[in-house]
C-alpha positions as CSV (number, residue, x, y, z in Angstrom):
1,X,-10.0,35.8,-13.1
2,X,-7.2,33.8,-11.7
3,X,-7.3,30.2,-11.4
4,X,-7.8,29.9,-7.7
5,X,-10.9,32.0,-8.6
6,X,-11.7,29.3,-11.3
7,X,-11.2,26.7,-9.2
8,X,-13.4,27.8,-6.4
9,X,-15.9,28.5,-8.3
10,X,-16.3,25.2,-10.1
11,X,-15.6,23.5,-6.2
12,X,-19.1,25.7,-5.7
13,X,-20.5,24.5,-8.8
14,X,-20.1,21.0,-7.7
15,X,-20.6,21.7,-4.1
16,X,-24.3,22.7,-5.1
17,X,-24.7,19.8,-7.0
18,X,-24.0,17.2,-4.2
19,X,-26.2,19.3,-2.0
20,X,-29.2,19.1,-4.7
21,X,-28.4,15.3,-5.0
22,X,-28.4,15.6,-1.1
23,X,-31.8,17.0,-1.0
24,X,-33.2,15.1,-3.2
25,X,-32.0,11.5,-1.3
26,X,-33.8,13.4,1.9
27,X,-36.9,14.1,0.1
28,X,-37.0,10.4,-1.6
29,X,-35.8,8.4,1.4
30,X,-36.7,9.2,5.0
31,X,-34.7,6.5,6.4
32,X,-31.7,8.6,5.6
33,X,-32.8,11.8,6.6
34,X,-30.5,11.8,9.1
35,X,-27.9,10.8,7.1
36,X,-29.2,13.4,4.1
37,X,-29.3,16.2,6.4
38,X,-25.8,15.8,8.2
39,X,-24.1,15.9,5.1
40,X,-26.3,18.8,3.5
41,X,-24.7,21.0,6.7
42,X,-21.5,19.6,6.6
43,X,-21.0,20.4,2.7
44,X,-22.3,24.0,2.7
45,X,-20.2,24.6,6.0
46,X,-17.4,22.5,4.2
47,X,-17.9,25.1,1.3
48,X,-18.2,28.1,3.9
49,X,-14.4,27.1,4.7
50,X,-13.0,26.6,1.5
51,X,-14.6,30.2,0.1
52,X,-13.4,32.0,3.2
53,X,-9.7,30.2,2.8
54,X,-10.0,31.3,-0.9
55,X,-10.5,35.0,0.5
56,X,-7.2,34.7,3.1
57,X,-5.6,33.1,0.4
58,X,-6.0,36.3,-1.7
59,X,-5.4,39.0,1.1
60,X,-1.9,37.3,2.3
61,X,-0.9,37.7,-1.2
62,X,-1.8,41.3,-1.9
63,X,-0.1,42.1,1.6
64,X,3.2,39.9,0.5
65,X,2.8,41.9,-3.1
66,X,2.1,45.3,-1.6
67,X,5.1,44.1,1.0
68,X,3.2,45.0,4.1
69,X,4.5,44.1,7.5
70,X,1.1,43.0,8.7
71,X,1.1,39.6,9.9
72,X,-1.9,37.7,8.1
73,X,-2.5,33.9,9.2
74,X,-5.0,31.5,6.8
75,X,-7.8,31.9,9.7
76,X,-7.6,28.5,10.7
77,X,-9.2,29.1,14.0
78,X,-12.4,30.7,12.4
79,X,-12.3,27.6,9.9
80,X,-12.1,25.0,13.0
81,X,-15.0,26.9,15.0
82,X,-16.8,26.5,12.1
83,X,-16.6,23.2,11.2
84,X,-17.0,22.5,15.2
85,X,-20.6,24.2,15.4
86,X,-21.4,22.0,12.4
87,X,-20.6,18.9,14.7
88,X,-21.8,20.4,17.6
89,X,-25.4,21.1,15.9
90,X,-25.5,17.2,14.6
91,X,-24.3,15.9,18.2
92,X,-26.8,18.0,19.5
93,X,-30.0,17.3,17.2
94,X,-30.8,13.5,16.5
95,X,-32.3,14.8,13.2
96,X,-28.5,15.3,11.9
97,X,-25.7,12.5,11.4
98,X,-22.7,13.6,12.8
99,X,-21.3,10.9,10.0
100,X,-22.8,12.5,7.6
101,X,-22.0,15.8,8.9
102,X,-18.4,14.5,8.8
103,X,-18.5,13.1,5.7
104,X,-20.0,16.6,4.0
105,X,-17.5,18.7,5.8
106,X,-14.3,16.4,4.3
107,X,-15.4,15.6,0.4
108,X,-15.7,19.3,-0.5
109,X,-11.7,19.8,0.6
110,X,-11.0,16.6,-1.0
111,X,-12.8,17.7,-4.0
112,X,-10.3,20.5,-4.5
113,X,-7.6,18.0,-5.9
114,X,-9.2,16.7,-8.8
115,X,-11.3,20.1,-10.0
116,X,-8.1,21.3,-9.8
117,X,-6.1,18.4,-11.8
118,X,-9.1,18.9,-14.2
119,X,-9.1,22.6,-14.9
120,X,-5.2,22.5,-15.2
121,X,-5.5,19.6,-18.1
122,X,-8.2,21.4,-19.4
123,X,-6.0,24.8,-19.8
């Protein structure tokens, strides 16, 4: 397992905690449901992204390895549509934030700096 592996997999660990804690603030306060549920959608989508960079991550280096002339990019177009339906959905339903679909989509990125700082010291 290499550490990008590691790391993505504790990023999912903690992912599915702030979605549990997510759920739970929906079911316990129903003035922030609409907060609750925009985030819920934009941390699994935020997770969506960073697992599918992850897996471009990881073929651009076998083909750089292997030294294949295939061009690979980091699919940041699929990564943007993505996150877009996520905002679209929340603009579209009154149910769903869009600030707390915002909100979901950024921490999970931002939580890639210090679960990585953490599994390096911890190495």
């Amino acid at each position: 397992m290499t550490d990008m592996d590691k790391i993505v997999q504790a990023i999912t660990r903690v992912t599915y905690l702030l979605i549990s804690v997510s759920l739970l603030g929906w079911v316990f306060f129903p003035d922030l449901r609409p907060i609750m549920a925009g985030f819920l959608i934009g941390a699994v989508i935020g997770l969506i992204n960073v697992r599918y960079l992850a897996i471009r991550i990881h073929k651009v280096t076998e083909s750089v390895v292997n030294q294949e002339s295939r061009r690979f990019g980091l699919g940041f177009g699929i990564r943007f549509l993505i996150a877009l339906l996520g905002v679209m959905a929340a603009l579209r339903l009154e149910q769903i934030s869009v600030e707390g679909t915002a909100a979901g989509l950024i921490i999970v990125p931002l939580l890639l700096i210090p679960v990585g700082i953490f599994l390096s010291m911890r190495s």
